[in-house]
N, C-alpha and C positions, 0 to 999 in steps of 0.2 A: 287633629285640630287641638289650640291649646286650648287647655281646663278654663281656663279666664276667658276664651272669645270665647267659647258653646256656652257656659253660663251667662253671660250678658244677652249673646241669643237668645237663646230662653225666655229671660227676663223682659227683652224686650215682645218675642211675639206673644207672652203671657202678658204685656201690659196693654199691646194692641187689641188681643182679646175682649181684657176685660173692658178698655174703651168701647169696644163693639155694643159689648151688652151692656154699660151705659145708653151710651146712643139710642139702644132697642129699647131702654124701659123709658127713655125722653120722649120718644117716637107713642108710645102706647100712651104717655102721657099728657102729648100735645092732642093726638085725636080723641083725646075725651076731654080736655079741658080748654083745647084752642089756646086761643091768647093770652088767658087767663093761667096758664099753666106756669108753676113755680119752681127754683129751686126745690124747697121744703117740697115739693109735692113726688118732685123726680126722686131724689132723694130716696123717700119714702118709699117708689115703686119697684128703686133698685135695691131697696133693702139694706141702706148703708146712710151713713149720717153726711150732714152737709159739707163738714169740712173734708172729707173725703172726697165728696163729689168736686169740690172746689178745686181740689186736689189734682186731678185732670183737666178740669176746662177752665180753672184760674176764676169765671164769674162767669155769670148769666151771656156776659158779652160775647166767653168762648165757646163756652156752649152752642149757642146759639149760630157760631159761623162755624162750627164742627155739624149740625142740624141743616143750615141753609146749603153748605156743600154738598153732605148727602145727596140731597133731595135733590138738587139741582145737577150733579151729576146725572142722576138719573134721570131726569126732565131732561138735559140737555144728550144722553145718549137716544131717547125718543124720538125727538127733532132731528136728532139727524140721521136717524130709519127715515121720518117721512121724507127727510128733502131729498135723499139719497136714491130713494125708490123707484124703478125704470117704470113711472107714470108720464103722461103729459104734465108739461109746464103747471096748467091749473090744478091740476087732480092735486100736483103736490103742495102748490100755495096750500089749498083745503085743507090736504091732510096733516101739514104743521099747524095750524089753527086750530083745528078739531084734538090733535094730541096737547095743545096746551089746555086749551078751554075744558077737557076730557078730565085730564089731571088734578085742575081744580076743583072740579064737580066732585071728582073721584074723594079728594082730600080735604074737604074745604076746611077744617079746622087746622092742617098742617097749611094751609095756605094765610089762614089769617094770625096763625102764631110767625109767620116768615113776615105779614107784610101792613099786620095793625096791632096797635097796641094794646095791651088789655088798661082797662077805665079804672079799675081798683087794684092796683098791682101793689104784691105787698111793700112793705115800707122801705126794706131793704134794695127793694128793687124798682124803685122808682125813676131813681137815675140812667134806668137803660133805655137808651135812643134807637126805637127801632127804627125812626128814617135812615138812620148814621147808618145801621146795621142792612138794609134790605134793598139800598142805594146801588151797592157793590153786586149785587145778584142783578138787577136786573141789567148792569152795566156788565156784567159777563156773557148774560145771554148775549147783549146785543153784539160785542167784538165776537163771541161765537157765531151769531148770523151774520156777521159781516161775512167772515172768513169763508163762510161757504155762499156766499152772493159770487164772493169773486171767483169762485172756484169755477160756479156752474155759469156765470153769469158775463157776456162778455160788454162791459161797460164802457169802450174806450181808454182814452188817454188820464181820464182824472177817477178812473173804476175804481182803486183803491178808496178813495175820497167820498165816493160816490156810493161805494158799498156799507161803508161805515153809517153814511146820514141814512141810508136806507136798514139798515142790523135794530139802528137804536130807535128807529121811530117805528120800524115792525112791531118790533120789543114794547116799545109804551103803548102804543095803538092795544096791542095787544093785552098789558097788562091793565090798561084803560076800562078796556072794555072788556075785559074779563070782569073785573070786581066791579063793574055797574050790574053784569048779566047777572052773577052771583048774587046779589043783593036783592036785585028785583024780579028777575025772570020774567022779560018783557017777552021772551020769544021762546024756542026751544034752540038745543045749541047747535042743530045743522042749520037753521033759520042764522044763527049769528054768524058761523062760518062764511054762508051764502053773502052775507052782506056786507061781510067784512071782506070779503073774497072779490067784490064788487069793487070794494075801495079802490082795495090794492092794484087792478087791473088794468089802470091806466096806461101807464110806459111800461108796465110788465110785459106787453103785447109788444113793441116795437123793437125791443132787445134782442137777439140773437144769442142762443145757446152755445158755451164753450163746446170744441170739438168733443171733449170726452163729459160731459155733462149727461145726468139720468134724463134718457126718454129720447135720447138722439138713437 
């Protein structure tokens, strides 16, 4: 190999690296400070100064869709264990429900640094819109459940159409009524499942399962 590619090599997966552990000390700093959580703060966990940190994620903004990928990577490989799952139809509605609403419980400070804004954010960083930012996530989930609507789900002639309006209102319903349960805890979360599971089950019943669909 020549001397100039294996050194750029190098340099690169040594810069992936140390993005990594960026990432992990943003990560450690979002679940203890939630929303409220800062450059200066991250900064300071990774042991390196801000223009450094800047350095890699450009501002708060990059950061922040370098943080919601992550996380939503992983959130969206979850979801699609449960829909995948050789259960019946409803077991799996439930257990996509139960795997988001789990997640949040599980994270709720990574949750409301992705999806609210912190009320005293320093000065510097006031100008970051987390609607702008948190818009594009839930608009991934939902072309992601679309895509497996139509997969498993045999819709007809306007399915594709049809999968979509059905991906993005799962997705809101879903992040709806997550951050009301989160807030208040009217119920406990199989209780929320259950009723949300209710909703959903209207024309879920009349549809007919693709041939290679989980649970056929």
């Amino acid at each position: 190999m020549d001397t100039g590619i294996g050194q750029r090599e190098d340099q690169r997966q040594a810069a992936q690296r140390r993005r990594k552990e960026l990432l992990e000390a943003a990560d450690r700093v979002v679940l203890r400070d939630g929303p409220d959580a800062s450059m200066n703060a991250i900064a300071a966990e990774a042991g390196i100064t801000k223009p450094i940190l800047y350095r890699h994620f450009g501002d708060k903004s990059g950061l922040y869709r370098a943080l919601a990928k992550r996380h939503t990577d992983a959130l969206l490989a979850s979801l699609r264990a449960a829909l995948d799952a050789p259960n019946d139809r409803r077991e799996r509605v439930e257990a996509t429900l139960d795997t988001y609403l789990a997640a949040i419980e599980a994270r709720p400070q990574v949750y409301r640094f992705l999806m609210h804004p912190a009320e005293d954010a320093p000065q510097a960083e006031q100008g970051f819109d987390i609607g702008r930012h948190s818009a594009p996530v839930l608009r991934r989930l939902g072309e992601e459940l679309a895509k497996v609507i139509t997969e498993q789900l045999d819709l007809g002639p306007d399915g594709t159409e049809v999968a979509r309006v059905w991906g993005h209102g799962i997705v809101g319903m879903m992040h709806a009524a997550g951050d009301w349960w989160l807030r208040e805890r009217p119920c406990s979360r199989a209780q929320l499942v259950r009723h949300l599971t209710d909703l959903l089950w209207g024309r879920l019943t009349t549809v007919d399962d693709r041939v290679a669909a989980p649970g056929r």
